[in-house]
C-alpha positions as a printed Julia matrix, in Angstrom:
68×3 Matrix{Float64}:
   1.47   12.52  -26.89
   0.61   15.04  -24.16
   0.33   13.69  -21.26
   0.0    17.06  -19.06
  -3.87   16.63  -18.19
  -2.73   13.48  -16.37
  -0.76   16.42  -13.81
  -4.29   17.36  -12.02
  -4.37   13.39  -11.12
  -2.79   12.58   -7.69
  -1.39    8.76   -7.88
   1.57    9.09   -5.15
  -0.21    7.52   -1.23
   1.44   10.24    0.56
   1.3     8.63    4.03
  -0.58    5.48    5.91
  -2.01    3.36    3.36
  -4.46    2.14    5.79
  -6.22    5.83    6.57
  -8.32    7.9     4.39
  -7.08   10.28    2.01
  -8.08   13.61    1.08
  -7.86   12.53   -2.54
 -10.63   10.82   -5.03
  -8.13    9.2    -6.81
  -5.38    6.92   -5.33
  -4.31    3.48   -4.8
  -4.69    2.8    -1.05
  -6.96    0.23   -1.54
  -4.99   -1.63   -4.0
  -1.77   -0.81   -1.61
  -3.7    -2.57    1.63
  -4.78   -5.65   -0.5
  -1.17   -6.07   -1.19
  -0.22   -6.03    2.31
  -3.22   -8.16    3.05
  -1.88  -10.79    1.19
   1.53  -10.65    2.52
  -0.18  -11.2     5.61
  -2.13  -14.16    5.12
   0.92  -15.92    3.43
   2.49  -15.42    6.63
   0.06  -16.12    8.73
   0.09  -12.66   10.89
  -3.03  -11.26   12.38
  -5.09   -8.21   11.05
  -4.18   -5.73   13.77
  -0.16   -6.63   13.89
   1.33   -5.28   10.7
   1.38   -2.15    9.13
   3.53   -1.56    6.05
   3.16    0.5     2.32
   4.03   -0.38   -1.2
   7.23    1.68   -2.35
   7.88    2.05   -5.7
  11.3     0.95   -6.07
  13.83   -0.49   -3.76
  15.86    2.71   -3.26
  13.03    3.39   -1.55
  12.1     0.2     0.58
  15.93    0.62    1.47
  15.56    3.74    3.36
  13.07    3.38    4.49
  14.32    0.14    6.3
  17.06    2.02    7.51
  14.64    4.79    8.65
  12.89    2.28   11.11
  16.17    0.17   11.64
């Protein structure tokens, strides 16, 4: 299967989930939902999180030690 026309397709939120991107075709939306909901479970207010999805926990690791 050739998957090479899939390479003109940018699916990587480079960035802040929660501004616009210069790309048609991403997942922000999907990405701030998530957070949303993390939110509400733990009962923090709309303007006093910020956060992104990784995609693995290499990732969410450091990046944790990024901020830490």
């Amino acid at each position: 299967m050739d998957l090479s026309p899939l390479l003109s397709f940018l699916m990587n939120n480079v960035g802040d989930p929660f501004k616009e991107s210069n790309f048609g075709l991403h997942s922000k939306k999907i990405e701030v939902a998530v957070l949303d909901w993390f939110a509400q479970l733990w009962e923090i207010e709309k303007d006093e999180y910020w956060g992104y999805v990784t995609n693995g926990g290499t990732e969410g690791n450091l990046h944790g030690m990024l901020i830490g």
